[in-house]
N, C-alpha and C positions, 0 to 999 in steps of 0.2 A: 884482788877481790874475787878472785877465780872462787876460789872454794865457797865462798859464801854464796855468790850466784846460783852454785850448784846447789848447794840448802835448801834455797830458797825454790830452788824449780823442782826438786825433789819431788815434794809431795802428789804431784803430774805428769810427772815422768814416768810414763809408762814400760822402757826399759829397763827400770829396776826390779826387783822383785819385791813383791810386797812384803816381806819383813824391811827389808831397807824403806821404803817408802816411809811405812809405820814410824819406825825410829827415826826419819828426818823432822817428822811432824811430832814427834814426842820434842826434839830437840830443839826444835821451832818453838813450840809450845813453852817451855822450861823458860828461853830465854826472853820473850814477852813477858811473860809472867814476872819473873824476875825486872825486867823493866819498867815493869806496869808498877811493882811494888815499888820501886825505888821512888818514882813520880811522887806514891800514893804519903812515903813517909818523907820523903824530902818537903813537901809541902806541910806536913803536917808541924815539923818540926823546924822550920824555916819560914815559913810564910803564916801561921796562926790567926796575923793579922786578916789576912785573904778572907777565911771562913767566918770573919764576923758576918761579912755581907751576905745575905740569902741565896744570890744567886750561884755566887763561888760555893758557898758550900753544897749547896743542890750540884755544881756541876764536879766538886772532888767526891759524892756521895754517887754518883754515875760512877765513873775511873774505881770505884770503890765496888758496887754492886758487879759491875762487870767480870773484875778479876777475880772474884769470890769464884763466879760462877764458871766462868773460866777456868778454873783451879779444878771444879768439882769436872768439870770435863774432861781435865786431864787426868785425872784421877780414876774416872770410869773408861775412859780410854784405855789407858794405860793395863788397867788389873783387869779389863773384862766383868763380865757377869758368870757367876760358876750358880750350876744347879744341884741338887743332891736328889738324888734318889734312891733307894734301897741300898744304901752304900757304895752305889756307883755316882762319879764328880764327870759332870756334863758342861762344860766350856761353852757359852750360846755363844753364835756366830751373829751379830746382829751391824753392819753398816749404818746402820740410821739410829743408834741405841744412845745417841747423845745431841739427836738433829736440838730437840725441845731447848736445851741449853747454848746451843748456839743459837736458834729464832730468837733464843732471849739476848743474847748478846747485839744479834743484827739491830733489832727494834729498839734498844738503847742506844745504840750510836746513831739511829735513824731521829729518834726524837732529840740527843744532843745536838745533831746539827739543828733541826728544825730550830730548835728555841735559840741557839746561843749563834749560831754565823749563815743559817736563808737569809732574815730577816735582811730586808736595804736599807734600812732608816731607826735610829734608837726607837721611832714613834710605833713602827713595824714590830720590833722588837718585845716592847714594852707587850701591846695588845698578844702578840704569839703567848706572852708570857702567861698575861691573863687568862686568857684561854683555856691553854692547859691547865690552872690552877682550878678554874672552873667545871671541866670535866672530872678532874681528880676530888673533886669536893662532891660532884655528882654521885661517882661510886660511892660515898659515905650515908648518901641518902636512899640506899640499895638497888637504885635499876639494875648495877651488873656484880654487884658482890653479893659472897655466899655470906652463910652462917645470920650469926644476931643482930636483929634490926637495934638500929641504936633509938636510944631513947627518945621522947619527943621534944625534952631541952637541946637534945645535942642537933638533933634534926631540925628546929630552929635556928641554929647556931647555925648551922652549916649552909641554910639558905640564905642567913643573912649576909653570911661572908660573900657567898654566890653575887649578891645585888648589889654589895660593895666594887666587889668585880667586874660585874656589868658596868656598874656605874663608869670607872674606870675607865673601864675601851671607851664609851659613849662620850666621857672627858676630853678625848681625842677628836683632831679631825679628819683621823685618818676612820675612826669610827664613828664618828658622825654619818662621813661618806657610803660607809657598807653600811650600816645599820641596819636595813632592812635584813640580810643574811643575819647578821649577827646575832639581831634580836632574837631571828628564828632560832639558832643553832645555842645561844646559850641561854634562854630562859629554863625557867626552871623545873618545868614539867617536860621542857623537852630528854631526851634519852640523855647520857654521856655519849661520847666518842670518842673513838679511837684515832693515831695521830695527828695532825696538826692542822695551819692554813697556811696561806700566803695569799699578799696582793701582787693585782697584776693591771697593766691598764688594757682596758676595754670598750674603743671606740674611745678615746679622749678620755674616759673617766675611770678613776681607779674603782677596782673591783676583788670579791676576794672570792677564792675555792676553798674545799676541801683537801687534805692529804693524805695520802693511805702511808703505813707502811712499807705497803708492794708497791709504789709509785717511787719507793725511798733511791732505789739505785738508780736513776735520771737523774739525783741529785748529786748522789756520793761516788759514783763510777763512773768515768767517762768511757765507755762502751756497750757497745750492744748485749756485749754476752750475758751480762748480769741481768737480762729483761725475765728469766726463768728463777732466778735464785729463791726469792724470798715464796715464792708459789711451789719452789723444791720443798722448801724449810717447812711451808707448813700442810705440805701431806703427810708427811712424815711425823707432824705433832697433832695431826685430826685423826678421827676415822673416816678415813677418807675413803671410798672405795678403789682408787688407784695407786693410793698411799700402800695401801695393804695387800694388793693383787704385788705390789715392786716388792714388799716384803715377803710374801709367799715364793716369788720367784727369784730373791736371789742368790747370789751363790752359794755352795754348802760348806764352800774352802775361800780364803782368804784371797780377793783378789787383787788387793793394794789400793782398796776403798774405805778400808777402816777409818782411820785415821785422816780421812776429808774435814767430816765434821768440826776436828779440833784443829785443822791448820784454816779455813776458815774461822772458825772463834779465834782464831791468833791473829790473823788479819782484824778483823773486827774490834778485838782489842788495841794492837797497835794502833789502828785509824783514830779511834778513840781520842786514847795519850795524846797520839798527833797534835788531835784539836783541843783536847787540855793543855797541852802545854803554850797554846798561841793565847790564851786566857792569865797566865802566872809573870809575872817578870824576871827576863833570863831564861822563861823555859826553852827556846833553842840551843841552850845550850848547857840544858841537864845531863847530859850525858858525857859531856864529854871527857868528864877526868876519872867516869870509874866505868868505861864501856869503851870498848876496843872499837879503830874505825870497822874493823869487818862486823862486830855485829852491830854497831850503827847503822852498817848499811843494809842488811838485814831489816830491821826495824824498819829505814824506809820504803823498802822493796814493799814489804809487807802492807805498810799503812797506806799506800796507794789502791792496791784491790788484789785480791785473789788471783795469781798466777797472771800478774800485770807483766 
């Protein structure tokens, strides 16, 4: 497993030179990709049954959205950005020119844990679900979407789903117990929001929070180091003023930083699969008759964390 270790430690290996670096993380890239896709048709063409149910297919339409995006990363990766001017071809040197597609990547693996393995209890689970279904019915009623207001049947519609939903968690007694939060946080005039919740007890009694994004690597990482990650990810997708002072200053030559962005999104992907594959029956052992153990182990290096 020698050589694949070294694969995988590439992309931070600072004694390489940065074309090697690059090509480790293209080739890291490739073979996610490629395993992400096998997951994505093996299921599709094998398990059909799976995708009746809502939830499975919500959660192969994740493994789904992910690798697309993933693909367009590698893609821009890989070929760069070329500029034209008066017949002169300008090569941009830009480290951060794929962060936006990886944030998107983080933030879906963040919310598939949230909804499909936080949760302690099916009851826990049930409510996370509702939740998010009810934020994402928010956006239809435009507090944070762009473009055309929808009509006022559909914006009917969509609140009544909303109250159906409520109703729902409140059917519980784990939401009976929060109700007071909940009430506040999904009624219908209140905003949407972003990430999820969890219960937790509080003096004897259960109690629930809020969840960010940026909170997500406490969950998904066991280490400190990732306390900066997702706060990297999104200066670099804002305008941020130190987002863009780190783009002004950095370097003018390649310094073996290119190609972060996309072996991070290959981590993120791998994690992913991971946890899709703990959801399918048999999936520990999707791989095994058409992936070699080196790049299986590969695969697990990866879906554990970023230069674990």
């Amino acid at each position: 497993m020698g050589e694949a270790r070294r694969l995988v430690e590439a992309p931070v290996n600072e004694k390489l030179s940065p074309r090697q670096r690059l090509e480790c993380c293209l080739r890291i890239s490739e073979l996610i990709a490629k395993m992400a896709t096998h997951v994505i048709s093996h299921v599709i063409v094998d398990h059909q049954d799976l995708l009746v149910q809502e939830r499975l297919s919500v959660a192969n339409a994740f493994v789904q959205r992910v690798t697309s995006t993933h693909l367009c990363n590698h893609k821009l990766t890989k070929e760069g950005i070329v500029y034209h001017y008066k017949g002169e071809t300008f090569r941009l040197h830009e480290e951060f020119k794929t962060m936006t597609l990886t944030r998107s990547a983080y933030e879906h693996l963040a919310m598939f844990y949230f909804l499909f393995f936080h949760p302690k209890t099916q009851e826990e689970q049930a409510i996370v679900w509702y939740y998010w279904k009810i934020n994402s019915k928010k956006n239809l009623l435009g507090y944070e979407a762009d473009g055309e207001e929808l009509t006022k049947d559909d914006q009917d519609k969509a609140r009544g789903q909303i109250e159906q939903l409520r109703a729902a968690i409140f059917g519980t007694e784990t939401g009976r117990r929060c109700r007071h939060k909940l009430d506040e946080w999904t009624k219908t005039g209140a905003p949407g929001q972003n990430g999820s919740i969890e219960f937790f007890e509080n003096q004897g009694k259960t109690d629930v929070r809020r969840l960010t994004y940026g909170q997500a690597w406490k969950y998904l990482f066991d280490h400190d180091d990732m306390t900066l990650l997702y706060r990297h990810l999104s200066m670099h997708c804002h305008p941020v003023y130190d987002g863009l002072l780190q783009y002004q200053r950095q370097a003018l030559s390649d310094e073996g930083y290119d190609g972060i962005p996309l072996y991070l999104s290959s981590c993120f992907l791998a994690y992913l699969c991971r946890l899709f594959l703990g959801l399918v029956p048999g999936g520990d052992k999707m791989f095994d008759d058409d992936f070699t153990p080196q790049e299986r182990y590969v695969f697990s290096r990866l879906a554990q964390a970023p230069s674990s």
